[in-house]
N, C-alpha and C positions, 0 to 999 in steps of 0.2 A: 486582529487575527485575520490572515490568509486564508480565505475560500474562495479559491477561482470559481466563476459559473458553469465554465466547458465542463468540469469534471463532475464525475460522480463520486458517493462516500459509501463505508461502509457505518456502521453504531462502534464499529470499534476500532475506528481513525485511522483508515484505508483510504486511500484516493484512488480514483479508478477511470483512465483515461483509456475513449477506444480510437487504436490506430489504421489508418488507409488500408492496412492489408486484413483486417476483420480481428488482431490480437487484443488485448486489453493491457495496458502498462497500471502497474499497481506499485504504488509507494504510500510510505505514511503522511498524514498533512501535517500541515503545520503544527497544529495544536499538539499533536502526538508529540513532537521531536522540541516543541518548547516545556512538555508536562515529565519529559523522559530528561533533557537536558543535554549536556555534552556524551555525543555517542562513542563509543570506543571502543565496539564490535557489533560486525552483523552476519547474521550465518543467513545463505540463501537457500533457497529449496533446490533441489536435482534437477536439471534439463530432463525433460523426461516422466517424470512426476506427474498421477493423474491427481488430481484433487476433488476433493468434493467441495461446496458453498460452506463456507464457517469453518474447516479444518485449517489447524495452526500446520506452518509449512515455512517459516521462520524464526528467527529470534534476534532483535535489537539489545545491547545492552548499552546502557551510559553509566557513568559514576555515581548516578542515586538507585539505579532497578533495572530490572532484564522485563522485556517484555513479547510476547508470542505475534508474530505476523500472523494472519489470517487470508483463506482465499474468498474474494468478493462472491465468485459465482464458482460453478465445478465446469475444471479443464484442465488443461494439460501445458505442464512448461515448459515454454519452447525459448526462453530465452533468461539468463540471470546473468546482473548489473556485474560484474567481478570487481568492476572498480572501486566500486564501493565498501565490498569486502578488503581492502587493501588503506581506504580513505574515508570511511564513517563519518568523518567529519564535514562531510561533504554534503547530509543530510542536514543537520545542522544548518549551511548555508542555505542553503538550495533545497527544500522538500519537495517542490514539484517539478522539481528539473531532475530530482535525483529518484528514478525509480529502481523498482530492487527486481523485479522479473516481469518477464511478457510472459500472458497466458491464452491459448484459445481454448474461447470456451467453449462447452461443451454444446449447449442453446442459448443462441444470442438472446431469450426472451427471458432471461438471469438477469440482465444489466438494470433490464426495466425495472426492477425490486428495489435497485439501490438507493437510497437518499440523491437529492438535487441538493447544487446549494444550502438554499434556502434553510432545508432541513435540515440541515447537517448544522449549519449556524444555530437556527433553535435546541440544537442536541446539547452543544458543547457551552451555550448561552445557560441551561439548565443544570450543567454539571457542577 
């Protein structure tokens, strides 16, 4: 299983990368998109969209089950993947290449909540 270090997680298979300009890039990990399977639709959230920590603000679906995106921290979306919406299968390949929205958050001291690594590996090592 894929658990880059750089990144943070969320308990409900969120990866959570922060970029040079203070955003946060959120896709699901690995484990998500191998337990989901082949994907074959993804609805993004609104540009625009404020979110709160934990609110679903997505939806992946594959050939076995549809499942709810979540935001890692509360912010606002200032950017979603289109491409992806058009190539799902692109998660599939690529999960941490493939994010699905940029968000700035509301207080950078949200990220620090997140899972490391580490954690996230003992999470999914227990499920």
């Amino acid at each position: 299983m894929n658990v880059p270090a750089e990144l943070s997680y969320t308990d409900s298979h969120e990866w959570v990368r922060a970029e040079a300009d203070g955003t946060l890039s959120v896709g699901i990990t690995d484990h998500a998109q191998q337990a989901l399977g082949d994907l074959v639709f993804i609805e993004l959230p609104a540009v625009g969209s404020k979110l709160e920590a934990g609110e679903a603000c997505g939806v992946v679906e594959s050939v076995k089950a549809a499942s709810d995106v979540y935001a890692p921290v509360a912010g606002e979306i200032v950017a979603a993947n289109t491409a992806l919406a058009e190539a799902p299968e692109k998660v599939n390949a690529d999960p941490y290449g493939s994010w699905f929205y940029r968000l700035k958050p509301a207080n950078a001291t949200g990220v620090a909540k997140l899972l490391d690594a580490a954690a996230y590996t003992k999470l999914i090592a227990s499920a």
